[in-house]
C-alpha positions as a printed NumPy array, in Angstrom:
array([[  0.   ,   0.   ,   0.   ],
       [  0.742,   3.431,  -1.284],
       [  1.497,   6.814,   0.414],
       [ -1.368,   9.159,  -0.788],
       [  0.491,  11.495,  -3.021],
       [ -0.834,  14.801,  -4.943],
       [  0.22 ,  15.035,  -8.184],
       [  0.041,  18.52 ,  -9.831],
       [ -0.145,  18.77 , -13.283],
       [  0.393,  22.126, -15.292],
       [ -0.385,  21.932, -18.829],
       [  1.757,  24.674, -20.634],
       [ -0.174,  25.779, -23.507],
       [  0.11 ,  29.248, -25.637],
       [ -2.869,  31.003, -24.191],
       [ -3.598,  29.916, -21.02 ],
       [ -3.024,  27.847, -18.175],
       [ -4.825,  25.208, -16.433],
       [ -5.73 ,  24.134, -12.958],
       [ -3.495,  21.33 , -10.965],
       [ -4.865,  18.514, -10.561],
       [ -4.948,  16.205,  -7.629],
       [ -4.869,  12.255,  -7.841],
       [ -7.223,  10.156,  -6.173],
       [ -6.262,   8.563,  -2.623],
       [ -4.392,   5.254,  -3.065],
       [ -5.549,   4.145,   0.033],
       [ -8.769,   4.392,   1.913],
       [-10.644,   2.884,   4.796],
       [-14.315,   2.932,   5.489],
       [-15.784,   4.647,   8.429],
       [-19.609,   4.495,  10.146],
       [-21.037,   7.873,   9.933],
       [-23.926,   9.702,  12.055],
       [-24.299,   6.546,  14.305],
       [-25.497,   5.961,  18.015],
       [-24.487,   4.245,  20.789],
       [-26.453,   1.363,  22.451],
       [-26.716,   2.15 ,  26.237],
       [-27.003,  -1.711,  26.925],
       [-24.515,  -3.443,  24.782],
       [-22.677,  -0.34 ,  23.742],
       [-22.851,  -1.147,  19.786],
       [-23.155,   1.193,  17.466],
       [-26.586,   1.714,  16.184],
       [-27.815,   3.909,  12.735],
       [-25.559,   5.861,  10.881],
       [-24.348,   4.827,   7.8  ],
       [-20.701,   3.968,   5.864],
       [-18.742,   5.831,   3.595],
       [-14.802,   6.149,   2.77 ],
       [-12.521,   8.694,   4.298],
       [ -8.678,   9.396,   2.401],
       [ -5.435,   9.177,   5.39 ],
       [ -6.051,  12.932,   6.182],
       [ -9.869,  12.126,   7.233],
       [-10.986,  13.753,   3.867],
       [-14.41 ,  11.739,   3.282],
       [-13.668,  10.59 ,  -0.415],
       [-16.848,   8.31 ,  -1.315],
       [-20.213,   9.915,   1.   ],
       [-21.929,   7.707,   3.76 ],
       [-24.773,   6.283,   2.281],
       [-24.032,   2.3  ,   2.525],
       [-25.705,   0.242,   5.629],
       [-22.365,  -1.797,   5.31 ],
       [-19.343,  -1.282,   4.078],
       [-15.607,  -3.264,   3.813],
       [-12.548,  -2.623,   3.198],
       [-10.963,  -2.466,  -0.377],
       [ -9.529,  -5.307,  -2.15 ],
       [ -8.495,  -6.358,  -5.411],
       [ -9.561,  -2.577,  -6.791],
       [-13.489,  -3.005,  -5.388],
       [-15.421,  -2.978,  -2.227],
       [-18.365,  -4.589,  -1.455],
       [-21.236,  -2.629,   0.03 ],
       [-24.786,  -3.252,   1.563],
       [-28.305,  -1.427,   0.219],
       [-31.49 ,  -2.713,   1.176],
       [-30.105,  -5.696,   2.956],
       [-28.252,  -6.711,  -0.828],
       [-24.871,  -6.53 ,  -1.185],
       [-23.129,  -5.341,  -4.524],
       [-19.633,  -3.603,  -5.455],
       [-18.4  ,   0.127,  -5.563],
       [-15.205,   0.96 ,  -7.418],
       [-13.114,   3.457,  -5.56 ],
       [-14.587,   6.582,  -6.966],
       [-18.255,   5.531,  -4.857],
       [-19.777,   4.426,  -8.313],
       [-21.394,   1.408,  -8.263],
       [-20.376,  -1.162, -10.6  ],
       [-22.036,  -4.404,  -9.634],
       [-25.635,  -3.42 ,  -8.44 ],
       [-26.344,  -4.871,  -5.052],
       [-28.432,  -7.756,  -5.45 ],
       [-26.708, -10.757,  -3.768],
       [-28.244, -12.213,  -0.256],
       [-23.958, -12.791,   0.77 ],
       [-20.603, -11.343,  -0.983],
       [-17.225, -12.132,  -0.462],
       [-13.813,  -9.794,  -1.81 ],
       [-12.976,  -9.806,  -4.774],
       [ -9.195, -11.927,  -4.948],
       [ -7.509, -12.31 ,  -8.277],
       [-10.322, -10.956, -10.332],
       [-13.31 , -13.023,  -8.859],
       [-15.931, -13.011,  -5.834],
       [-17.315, -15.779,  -4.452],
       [-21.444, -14.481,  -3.888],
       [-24.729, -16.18 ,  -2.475],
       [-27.575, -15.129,  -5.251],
       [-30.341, -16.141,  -2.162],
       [-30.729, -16.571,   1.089],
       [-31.255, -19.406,   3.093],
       [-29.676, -22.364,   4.501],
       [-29.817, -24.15 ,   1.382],
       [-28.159, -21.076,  -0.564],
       [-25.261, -21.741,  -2.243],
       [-21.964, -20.122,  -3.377],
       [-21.182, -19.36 ,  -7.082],
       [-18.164, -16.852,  -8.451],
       [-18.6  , -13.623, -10.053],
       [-16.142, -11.618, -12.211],
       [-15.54 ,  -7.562, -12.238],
       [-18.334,  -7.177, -14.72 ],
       [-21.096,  -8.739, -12.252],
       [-21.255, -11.766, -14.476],
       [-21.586, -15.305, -12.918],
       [-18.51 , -17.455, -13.931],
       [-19.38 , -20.318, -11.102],
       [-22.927, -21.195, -10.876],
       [-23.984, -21.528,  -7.645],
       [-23.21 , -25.119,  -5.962],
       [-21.261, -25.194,  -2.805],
       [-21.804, -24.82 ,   0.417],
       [-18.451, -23.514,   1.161],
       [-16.389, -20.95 ,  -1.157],
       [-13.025, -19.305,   0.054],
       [-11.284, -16.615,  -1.975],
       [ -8.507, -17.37 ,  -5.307],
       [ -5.328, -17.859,  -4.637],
       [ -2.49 , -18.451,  -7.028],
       [ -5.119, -19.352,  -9.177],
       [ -6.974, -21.804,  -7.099],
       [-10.148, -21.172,  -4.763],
       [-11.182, -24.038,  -1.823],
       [-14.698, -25.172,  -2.594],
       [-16.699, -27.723,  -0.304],
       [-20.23 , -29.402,  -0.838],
       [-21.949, -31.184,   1.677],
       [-21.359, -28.935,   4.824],
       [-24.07 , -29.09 ,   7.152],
       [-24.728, -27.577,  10.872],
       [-27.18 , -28.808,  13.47 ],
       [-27.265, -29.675,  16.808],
       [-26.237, -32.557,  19.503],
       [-27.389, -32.363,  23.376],
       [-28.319, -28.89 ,  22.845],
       [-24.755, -27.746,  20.931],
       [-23.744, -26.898,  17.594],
       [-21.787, -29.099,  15.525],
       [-20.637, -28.75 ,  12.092],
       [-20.452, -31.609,   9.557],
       [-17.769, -30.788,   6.884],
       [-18.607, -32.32 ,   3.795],
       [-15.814, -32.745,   1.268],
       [-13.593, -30.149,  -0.375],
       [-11.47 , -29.298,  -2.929],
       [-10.423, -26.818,  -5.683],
       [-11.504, -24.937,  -8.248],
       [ -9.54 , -22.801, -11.187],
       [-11.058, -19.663, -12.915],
       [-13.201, -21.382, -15.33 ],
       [-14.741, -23.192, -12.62 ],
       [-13.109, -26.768, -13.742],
       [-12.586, -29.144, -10.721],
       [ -8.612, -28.522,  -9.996],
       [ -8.165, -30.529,  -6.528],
       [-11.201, -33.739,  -6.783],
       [-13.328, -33.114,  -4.015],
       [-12.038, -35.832,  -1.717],
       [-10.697, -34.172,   1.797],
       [-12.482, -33.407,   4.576],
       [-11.085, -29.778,   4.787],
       [ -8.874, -27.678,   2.762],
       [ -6.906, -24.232,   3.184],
       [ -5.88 , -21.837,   1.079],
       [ -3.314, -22.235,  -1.587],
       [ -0.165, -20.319,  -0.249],
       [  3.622, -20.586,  -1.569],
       [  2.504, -23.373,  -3.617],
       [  0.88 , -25.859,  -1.107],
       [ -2.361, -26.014,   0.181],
       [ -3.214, -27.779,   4.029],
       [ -5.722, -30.645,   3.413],
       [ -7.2  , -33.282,   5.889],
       [ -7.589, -36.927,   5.232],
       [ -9.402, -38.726,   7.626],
       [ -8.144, -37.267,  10.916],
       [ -4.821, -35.935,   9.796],
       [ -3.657, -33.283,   8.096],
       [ -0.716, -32.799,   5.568],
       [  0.484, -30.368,   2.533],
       [ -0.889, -31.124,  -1.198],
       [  0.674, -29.168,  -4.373],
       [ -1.693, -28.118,  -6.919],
       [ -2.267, -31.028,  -8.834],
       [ -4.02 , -32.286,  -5.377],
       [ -0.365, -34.859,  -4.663],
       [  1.081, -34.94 ,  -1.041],
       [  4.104, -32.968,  -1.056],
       [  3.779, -33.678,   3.073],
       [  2.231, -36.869,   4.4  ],
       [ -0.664, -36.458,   6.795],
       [  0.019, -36.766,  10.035],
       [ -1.042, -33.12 ,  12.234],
       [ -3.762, -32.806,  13.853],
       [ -4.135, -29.181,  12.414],
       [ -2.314, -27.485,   9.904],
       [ -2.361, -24.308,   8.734],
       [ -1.552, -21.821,   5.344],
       [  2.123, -21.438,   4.829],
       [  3.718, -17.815,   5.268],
       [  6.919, -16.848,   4.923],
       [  8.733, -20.298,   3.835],
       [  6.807, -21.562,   6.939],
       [  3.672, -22.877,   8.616],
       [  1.408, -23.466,  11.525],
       [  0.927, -27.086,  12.602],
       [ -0.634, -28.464,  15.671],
       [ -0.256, -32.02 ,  17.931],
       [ -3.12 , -32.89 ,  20.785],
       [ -5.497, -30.859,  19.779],
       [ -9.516, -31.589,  19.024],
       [-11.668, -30.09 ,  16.632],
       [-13.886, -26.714,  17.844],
       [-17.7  , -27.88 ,  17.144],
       [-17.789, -24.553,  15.327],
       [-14.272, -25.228,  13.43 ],
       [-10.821, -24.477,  14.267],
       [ -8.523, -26.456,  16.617],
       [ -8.906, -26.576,  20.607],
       [ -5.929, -27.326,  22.308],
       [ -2.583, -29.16 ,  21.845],
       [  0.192, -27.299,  20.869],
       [  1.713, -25.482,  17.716],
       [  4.943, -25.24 ,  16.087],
       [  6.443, -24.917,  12.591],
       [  7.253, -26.319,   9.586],
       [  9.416, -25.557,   6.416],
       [  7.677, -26.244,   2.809],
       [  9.486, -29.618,   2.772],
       [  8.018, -30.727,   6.009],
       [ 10.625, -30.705,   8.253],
       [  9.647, -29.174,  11.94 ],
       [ 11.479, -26.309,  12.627],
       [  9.832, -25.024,  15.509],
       [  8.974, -27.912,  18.208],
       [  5.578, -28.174,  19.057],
       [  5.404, -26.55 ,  22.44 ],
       [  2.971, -23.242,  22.482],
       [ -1.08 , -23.035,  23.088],
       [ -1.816, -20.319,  20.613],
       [  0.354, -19.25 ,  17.556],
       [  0.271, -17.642,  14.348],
       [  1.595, -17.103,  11.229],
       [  5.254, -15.838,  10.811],
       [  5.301, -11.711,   9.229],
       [  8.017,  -9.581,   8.641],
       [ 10.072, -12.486,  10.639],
       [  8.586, -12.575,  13.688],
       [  5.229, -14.549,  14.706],
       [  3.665, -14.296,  17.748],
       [  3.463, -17.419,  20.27 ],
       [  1.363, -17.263,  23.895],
       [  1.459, -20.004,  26.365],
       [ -0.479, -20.709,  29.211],
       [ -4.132, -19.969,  27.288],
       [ -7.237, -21.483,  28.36 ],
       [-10.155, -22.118,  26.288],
       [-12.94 , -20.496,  27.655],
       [-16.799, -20.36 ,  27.34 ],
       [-18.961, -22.764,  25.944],
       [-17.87 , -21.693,  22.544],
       [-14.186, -22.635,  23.528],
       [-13.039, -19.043,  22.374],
       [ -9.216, -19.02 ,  23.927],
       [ -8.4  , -16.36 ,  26.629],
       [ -5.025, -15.723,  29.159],
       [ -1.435, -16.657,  29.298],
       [  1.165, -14.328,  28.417],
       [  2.211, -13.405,  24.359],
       [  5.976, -12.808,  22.891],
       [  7.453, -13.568,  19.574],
       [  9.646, -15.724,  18.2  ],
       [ 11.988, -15.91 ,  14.863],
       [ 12.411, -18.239,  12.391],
       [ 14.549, -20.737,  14.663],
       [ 12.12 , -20.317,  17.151],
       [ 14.044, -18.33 ,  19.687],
       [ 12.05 , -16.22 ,  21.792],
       [ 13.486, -13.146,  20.844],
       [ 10.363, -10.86 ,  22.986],
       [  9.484, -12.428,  26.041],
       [  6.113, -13.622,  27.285],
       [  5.166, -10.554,  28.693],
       [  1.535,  -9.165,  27.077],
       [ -1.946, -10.051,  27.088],
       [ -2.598,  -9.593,  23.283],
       [ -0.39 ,  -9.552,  20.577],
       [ -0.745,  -9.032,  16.638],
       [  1.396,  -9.546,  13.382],
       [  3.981,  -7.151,  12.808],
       [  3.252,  -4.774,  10.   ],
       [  5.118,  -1.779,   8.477],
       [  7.694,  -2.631,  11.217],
       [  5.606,  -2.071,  14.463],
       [  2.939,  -4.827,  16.728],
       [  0.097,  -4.321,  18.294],
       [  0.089,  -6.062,  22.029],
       [ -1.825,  -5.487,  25.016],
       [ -0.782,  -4.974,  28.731],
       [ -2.545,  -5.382,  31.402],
       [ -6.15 ,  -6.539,  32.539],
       [ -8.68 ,  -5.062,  35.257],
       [-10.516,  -8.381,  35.397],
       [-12.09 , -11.004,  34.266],
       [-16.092, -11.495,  32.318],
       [-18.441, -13.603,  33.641],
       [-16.977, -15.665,  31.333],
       [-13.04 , -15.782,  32.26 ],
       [-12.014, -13.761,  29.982],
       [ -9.301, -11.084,  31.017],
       [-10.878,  -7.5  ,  29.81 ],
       [ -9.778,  -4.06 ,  30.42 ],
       [ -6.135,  -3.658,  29.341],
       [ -3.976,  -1.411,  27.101],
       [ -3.044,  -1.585,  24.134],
       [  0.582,   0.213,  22.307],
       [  2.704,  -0.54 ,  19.583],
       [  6.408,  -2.273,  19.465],
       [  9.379,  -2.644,  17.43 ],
       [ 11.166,  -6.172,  16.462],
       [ 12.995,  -5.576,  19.726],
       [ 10.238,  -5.438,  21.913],
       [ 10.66 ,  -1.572,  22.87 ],
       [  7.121,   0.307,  23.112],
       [  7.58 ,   2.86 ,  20.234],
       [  3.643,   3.56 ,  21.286],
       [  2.93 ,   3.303,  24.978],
       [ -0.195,   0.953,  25.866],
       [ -3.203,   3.858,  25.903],
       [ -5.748,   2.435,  23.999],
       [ -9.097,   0.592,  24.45 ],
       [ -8.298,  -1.453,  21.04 ],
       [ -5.476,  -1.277,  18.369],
       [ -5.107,  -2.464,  14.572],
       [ -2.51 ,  -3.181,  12.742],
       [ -0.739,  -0.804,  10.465],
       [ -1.815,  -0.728,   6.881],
       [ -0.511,   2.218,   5.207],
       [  1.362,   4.091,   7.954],
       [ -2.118,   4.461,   9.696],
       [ -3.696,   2.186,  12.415],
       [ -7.027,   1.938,  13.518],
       [ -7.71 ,   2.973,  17.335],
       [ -9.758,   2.965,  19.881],
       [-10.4  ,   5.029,  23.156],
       [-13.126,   5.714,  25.83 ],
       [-14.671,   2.642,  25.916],
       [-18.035,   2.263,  27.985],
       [-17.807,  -1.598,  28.246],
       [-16.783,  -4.767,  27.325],
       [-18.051,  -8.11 ,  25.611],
       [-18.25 , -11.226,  27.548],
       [-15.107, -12.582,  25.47 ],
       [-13.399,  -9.443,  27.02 ],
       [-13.652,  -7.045,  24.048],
       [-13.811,  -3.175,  24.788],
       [-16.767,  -1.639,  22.901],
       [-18.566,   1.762,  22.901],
       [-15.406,   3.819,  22.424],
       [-14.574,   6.003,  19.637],
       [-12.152,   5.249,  16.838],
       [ -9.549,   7.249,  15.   ],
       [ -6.22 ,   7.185,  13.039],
       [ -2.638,   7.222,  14.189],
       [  0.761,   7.867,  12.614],
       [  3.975,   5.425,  13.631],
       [  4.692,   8.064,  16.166],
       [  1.352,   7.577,  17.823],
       [ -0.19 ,  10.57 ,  17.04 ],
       [ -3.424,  11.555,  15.808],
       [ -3.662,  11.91 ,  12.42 ],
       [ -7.618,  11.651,  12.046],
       [ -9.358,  12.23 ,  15.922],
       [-11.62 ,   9.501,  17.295],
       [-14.736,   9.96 ,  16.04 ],
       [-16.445,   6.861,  14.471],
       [-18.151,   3.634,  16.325],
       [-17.1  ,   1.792,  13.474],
       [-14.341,   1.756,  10.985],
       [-11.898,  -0.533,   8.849],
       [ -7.828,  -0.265,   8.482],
       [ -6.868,   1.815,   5.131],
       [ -6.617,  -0.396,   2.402],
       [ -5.13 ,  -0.046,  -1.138],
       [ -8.013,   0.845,  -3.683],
       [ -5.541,  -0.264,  -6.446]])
């Protein structure tokens, strides 16, 4: 993502002169406009979205009942409970009319046309056309010219709790030919060339053609980043997805574990560093995990910032988000109520921990949040305001908004 830059252009002609002109934003992030506060709950209620530039300009007017972030040159916006795309001038280019809509990702969407339980997931391209009729249950977004696809997926319920039934998955190209045969129980994304995939209860890596390039035999695994992925022993499947439990380490693309299983939460590997907590408890009937301490590790899994913070995220454009602190625990377990600031790869706060919530950085801006009126009962701080910061940790656009989205490239 792009600096916003002005551009002036003068055109030298005999007579006259004209005006400079001014570029449009590279980047921009969506903000709720005009809303209210519920008193109870403390979520934002009314108001509606629109698109401000990285000096708080509002670029595209708040007039959408939902809005996301750009991606892959388009956003896609709700009217009328329908959901359609906006290019980043605000003109609408694909008229809102699907029940669900995904990003766009290497030119396609994957889009409900109803609603429904039974409703299923086709592909769309830039001009609105359907290139994927509408057959799976599941859809996930292209990458490196592959998309996961899964039919059969079903949800219900077993001594009063949810369970979900995977079905089988596989992969699809552009044209919407079968890629990967629709023969594991769950698929990720394509990343780096490899693709997780379960067999029966164990997961491995498959290239796509849909051969093993690693032999099943995690209990989780997930997308590759950076040369190198998640992977998980011990742990049991969340009845709503994901893994509960056991503990994560790393592997290289040719399968080899370079980071020992040993931590309770992990994730992926950016700009050299991934964050690792240990000591996490899975909380709440829905299992959602809560406590121990967070630090980071490199590539040889040295713990290179200790296990010192409640929360911590990816590094991007150099700094992390992690969290200090707590004033207690829900009525759940969950640890609420502490700070959040920004560090650098050596663990020094570059932004001290003064914030209710805290982003990532996307563009030399991060989202967040201050003078929160509550919390959620998974320990999340909600009713503040939200608002823009540099790297230095000051204000470039003043909380204001209930609701926003990082700054994204409109490109």
């Amino acid at each position: 993502m792009k600096l916003r830059v002005l551009f002036v252009a003068a055109l030298l002609l005999v007579s006259f002169s004209a005006p400079c002109l001014a570029a449009s934003p590279s980047s921009l992030a969506a903000v709720l406009i005009g809303a209210g506060l519920d008193k109870e709950e403390y979520f934002p209620r009314g108001g509606k979205w629109g698109y401000i530039d990285k000096s708080g300009q509002v670029i595209i007017d708040a007039r959408f009942d939902d809005a996301e972030s750009f991606a892959d040159g388009l956003a896609h916006v709700e009217l009328d409970d329908k959901e359609g795309y906006i290019d980043p001038t605000g003109a609408v280019v694909i008229r809102p009319r699907f029940a669900s809509a995904n990003d766009f990702s290497e030119g396609f969407a994957a889009v409900k046309l109803e609603s429904g339980v039974d409703a299923k997931y086709g592909f769309i391209d830039k001009t609105g056309a359907v290139v994927v009729e509408p057959k799976y249950d599941r859809a996930g977004a292209f990458s490196e010219g592959l998309a996961m696809v899964n039919t059969g997926r079903d949800i219900g319920f077993s001594t009063s709790r949810l369970y979900v039934v995977p079905g089988k998955s596989g992969f699809i190209g552009p044209t919407g030919d079968v890629a990967v045969d629709m023969r594991f129980k769950r698929v990720g994304n394509c990343s780096e060339g490899l693709a997780p995939a379960q067999e029966d209860r164990k997961w491995g890596y498959i290239d796509k053609t849909g051969r093993w390039v690693i032999e099943p035999q995690w209990d989780w695994a997930e997308d590759f980043a950076e040369g190198l992925a998640r992977v998980n022993v011990g742990c049991r499947m969340r009845e709503l997805g994901g893994a509960v439990g056991g503990e994560w380490g790393y592997i290289d693309r040719t399968g080899k574990v370079v980071v020992e299983p040993q931590f309770t939460l992990a994730r992926d590997f950016a700009e050299g560093l991934a964050a690792v907590n240990k000591g996490a408890e899975f909380l709440t009937r829905l299992e959602f995990p809560g406590g121990g301490k967070w630090g980071y590790i490199d590539r040889t899994g040295k713990l290179v910032i200790p296990l010192e913070f409640e929360g911590a995220r990816d590094f991007c454009n150099g700094l992390a988000a992690v969290q200090s602190g707590s004033k207690g625990k829900t009525s759940m377990g969950m640890p609420y109520g502490g700070q959040w600031g920004y560090i650098d790869p050596t663990g020094g706060f570059v932004i001290r921990p003064k914030f209710d919530e805290a982003h990532d950085f996307c563009d030399g801006r991060a989202a967040v949040m201050t003078g929160a009126q509550g919390h959620g009962n998974i320990g999340d701080a909600r009713g503040g305001k939200w608002g823009y910061i540099d790297k230095t940790g000051s204000y470039k656009i003043e909380p204001q908004y209930y609701s926003v989205t990082d700054f994204a490239s409109v490109r």
